[in-house]
ZADOKE-959858 format. One line per 3 residues: number of its first residue (from 1); their letters; for each residue x, y, z of C-alpha. Coordinates in steps of 0.05 Angstrom, whole numbers, plus 5000, padded with zeros to 4 digits. Layout:
<dogus>
NUM) a) X,Y,Z ~ ...
</dogus>
This chain:
<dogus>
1) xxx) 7619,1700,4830 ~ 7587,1695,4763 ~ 7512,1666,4762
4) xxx) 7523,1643,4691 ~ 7573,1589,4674 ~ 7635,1605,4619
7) xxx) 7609,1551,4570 ~ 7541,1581,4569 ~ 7586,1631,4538
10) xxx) 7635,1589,4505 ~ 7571,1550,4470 ~ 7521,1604,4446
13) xxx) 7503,1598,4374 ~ 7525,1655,4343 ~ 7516,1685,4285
16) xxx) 7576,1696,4225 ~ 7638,1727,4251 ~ 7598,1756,4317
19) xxx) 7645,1753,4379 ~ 7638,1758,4454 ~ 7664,1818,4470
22) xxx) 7661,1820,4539 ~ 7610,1790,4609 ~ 7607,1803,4681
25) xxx) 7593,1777,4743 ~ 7507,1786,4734 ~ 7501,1751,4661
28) xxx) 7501,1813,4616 ~ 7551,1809,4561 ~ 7569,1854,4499
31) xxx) 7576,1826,4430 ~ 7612,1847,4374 ~ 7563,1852,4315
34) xxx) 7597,1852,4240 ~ 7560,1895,4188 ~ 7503,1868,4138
37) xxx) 7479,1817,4212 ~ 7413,1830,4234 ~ 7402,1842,4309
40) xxx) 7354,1791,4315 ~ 7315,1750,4261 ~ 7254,1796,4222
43) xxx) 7224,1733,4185 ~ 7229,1662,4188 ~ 7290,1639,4150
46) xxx) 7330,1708,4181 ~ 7360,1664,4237 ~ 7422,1643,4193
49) xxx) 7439,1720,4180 ~ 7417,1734,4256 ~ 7458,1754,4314
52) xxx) 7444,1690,4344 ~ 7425,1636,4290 ~ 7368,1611,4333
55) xxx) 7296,1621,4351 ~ 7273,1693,4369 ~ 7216,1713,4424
58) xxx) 7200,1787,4395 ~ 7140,1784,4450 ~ 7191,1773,4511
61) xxx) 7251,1799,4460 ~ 7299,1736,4469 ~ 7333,1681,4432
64) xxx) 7315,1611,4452 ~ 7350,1544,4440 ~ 7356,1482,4469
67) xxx) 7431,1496,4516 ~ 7446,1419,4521 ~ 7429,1411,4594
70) xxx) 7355,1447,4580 ~ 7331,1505,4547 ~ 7368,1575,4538
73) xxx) 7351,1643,4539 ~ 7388,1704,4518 ~ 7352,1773,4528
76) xxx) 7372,1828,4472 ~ 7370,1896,4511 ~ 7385,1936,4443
79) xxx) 7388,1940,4368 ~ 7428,1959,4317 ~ 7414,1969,4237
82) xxx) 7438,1904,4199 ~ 7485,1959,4165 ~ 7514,1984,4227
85) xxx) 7571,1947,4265 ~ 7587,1942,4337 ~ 7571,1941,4404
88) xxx) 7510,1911,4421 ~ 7481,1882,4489 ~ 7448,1812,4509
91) xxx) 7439,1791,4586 ~ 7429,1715,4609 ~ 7385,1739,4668
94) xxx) 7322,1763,4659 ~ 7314,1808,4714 ~ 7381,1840,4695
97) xxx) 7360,1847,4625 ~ 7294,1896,4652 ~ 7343,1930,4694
100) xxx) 7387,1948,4642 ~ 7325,1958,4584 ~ 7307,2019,4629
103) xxx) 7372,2056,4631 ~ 7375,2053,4558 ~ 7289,2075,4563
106) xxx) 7310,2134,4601 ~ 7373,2161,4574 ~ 7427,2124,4622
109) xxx) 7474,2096,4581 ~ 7524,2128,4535 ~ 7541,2111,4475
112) xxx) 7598,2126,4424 ~ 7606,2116,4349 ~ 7653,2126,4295
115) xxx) 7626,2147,4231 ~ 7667,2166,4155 ~ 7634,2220,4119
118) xxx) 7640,2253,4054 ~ 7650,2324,4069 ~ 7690,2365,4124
121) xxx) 7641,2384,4182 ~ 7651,2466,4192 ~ 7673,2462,4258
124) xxx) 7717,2411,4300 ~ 7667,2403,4359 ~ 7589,2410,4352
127) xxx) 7524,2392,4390 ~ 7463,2376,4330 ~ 7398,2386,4358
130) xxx) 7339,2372,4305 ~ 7268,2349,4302 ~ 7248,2291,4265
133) xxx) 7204,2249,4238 ~ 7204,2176,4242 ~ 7148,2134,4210
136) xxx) 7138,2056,4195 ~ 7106,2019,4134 ~ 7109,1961,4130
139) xxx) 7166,1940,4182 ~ 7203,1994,4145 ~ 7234,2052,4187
142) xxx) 7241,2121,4153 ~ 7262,2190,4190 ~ 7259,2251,4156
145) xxx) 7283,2332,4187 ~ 7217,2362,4189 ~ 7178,2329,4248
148) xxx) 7162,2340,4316 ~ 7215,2290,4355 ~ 7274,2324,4383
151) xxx) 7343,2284,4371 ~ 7406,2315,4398 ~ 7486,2294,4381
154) xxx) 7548,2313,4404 ~ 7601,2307,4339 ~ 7671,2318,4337
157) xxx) 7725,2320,4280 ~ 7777,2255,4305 ~ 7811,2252,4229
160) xxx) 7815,2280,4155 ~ 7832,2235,4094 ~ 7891,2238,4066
163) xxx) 7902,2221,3974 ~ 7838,2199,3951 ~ 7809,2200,4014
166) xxx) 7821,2279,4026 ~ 7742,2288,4020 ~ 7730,2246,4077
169) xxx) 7727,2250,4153 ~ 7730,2203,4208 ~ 7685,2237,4266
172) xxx) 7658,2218,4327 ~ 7580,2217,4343 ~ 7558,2213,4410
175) xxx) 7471,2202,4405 ~ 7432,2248,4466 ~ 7373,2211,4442
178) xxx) 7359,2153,4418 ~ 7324,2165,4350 ~ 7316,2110,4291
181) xxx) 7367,2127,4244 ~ 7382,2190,4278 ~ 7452,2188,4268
184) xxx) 7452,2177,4194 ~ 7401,2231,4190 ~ 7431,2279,4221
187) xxx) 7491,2272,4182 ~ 7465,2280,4119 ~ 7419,2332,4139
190) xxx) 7497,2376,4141 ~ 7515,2351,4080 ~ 7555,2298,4112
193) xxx) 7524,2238,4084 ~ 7556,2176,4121 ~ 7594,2128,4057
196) xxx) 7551,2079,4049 ~ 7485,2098,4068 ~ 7434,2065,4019
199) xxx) 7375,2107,4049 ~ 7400,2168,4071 ~ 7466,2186,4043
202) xxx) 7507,2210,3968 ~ 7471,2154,3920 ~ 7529,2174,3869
205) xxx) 7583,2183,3921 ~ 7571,2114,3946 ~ 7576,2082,3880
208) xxx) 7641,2117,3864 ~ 7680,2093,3931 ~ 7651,2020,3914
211) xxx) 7673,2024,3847 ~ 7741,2051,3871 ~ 7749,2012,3936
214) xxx) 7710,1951,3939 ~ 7671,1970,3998 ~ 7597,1978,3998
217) xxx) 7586,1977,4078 ~ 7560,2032,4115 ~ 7619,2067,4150
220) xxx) 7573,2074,4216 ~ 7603,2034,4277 ~ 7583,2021,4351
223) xxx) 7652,2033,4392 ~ 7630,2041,4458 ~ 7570,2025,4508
226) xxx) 7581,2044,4581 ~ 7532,2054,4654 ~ 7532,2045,4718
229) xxx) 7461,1995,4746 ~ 7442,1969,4814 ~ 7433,1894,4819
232) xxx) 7436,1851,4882 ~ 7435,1908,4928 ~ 7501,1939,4894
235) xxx) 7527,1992,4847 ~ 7560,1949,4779 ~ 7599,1994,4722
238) xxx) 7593,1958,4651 ~ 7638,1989,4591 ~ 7656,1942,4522
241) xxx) 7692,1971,4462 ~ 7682,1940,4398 ~ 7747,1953,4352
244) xxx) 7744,1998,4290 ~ 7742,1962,4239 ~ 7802,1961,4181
247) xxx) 7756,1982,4120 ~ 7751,2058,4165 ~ 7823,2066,4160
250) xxx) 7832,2039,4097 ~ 7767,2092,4074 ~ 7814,2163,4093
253) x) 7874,2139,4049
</dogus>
């Protein structure tokens, strides 16, 4: 039986457009996060573009608000880029939420995302090992290819682009690692520049397709999260899908 009522889920604040994708039985839940939404606020005045449009804890990483009944807490096990869509993971239990923080800490859950990329990769399946870089300034993250970190990927080839969209692909990126900005690094690192990508990716490319589409997103998406954690003296399997969005179809025609 659940240890978290259905109108703690029904009520939490959340931010424009972001769903409940799925919750079990412990209190950990999967949201849907739309593109341009920041994980959690940076600065005061972020909370109305947040994932939650409330207070954020970055000591004890939660969200805090007053529930109705007394105060709430919502622990946010990982991030995603404001850019990025997807799949991303809160719990309503602490002790859960430290559970789960050290799968992702030591490389137990797996991940999937979709990416469109200008380009054709040169083979249908490939595993990208690298070493990178990543430095701050300023709150800023920045990865470069020549560094000392090692960041490995599994790619494959799912679709080619059809008419205007015959110099795109639709692949599939599954991070080893968990490197910041890994994924869009590594992709333009093959000349695969993900459509979209203000930092990393084909500055003229990018402004072509949004001239000729509309779309100014980055084409990165969080599908799929999945693992297996012990909790209450038992083995519990937790898997949420986030649909593809329409604008990646809509990119390969």
């Amino acid at each position: 039986m659940s240890t978290v009522a259905d109108s703690f889920w029904h009520n939490l604040p959340l931010g424009r457009e972001v769903t409940v994708l799925t919750q079990d039985a412990n209190g950990l839940a999967a949201l849907a996060k739309p593109a341009g939404i920041l994980s959690h606020p940076n600065a005061p005045g972020d909370e109305p573009r947040s994932l939650l449009t409330v207070r954020y804890q970055a000591d004890g990483e939660f969200f805090a608000w007053d529930g109705g009944s007394g105060p709430a807490r919502l622990w946010l096990l990982n991030r995603l880029d404001s850019a990025t869509s997807g799949v991303i993971l809160v719990c309503a239990d602490e002790a859960v939420a430290a559970s789960v923080r050290l799968h992702f800490r030591h490389k137990r859950v797996h991940k999937i995302y979709h990416a469109v990329v200008f380009g054709h990769p040169s083979a249908t399946n490939q595993i990208w090992r690298d070493q990178l870089a990543v430095e701050k300034h300023g709150g800023q993250i920045r990865t470069g290819v020549a560094g000392h970190i090692p960041a490995e990927s599994r790619m494959m080839t799912l679709r080619s682009g059809l008419g205007k969209g015959r110099d795109r692909t639709l692949i599939k990126l599954e991070p080893l690692t968990g490197r910041s900005h890994q994924l869009r690094v590594q992709c333009a690192k093959r000349h695969l520049p993900i459509i979209g990508d203000q930092t990393y990716g084909d500055f003229a490319r990018n402004r072509e397709f949004a001239k000729a589409t509309g779309e100014k997103r980055l084409f990165l998406h969080s599908l799929e999260t999945s693992f297996d954690y012990e909790h209450a003296g038992r083995l519990w399997h937790f898997s949420a899908k986030a649909p593809l969005p329409v604008e990646f179809a809509a990119a390969l025609k």
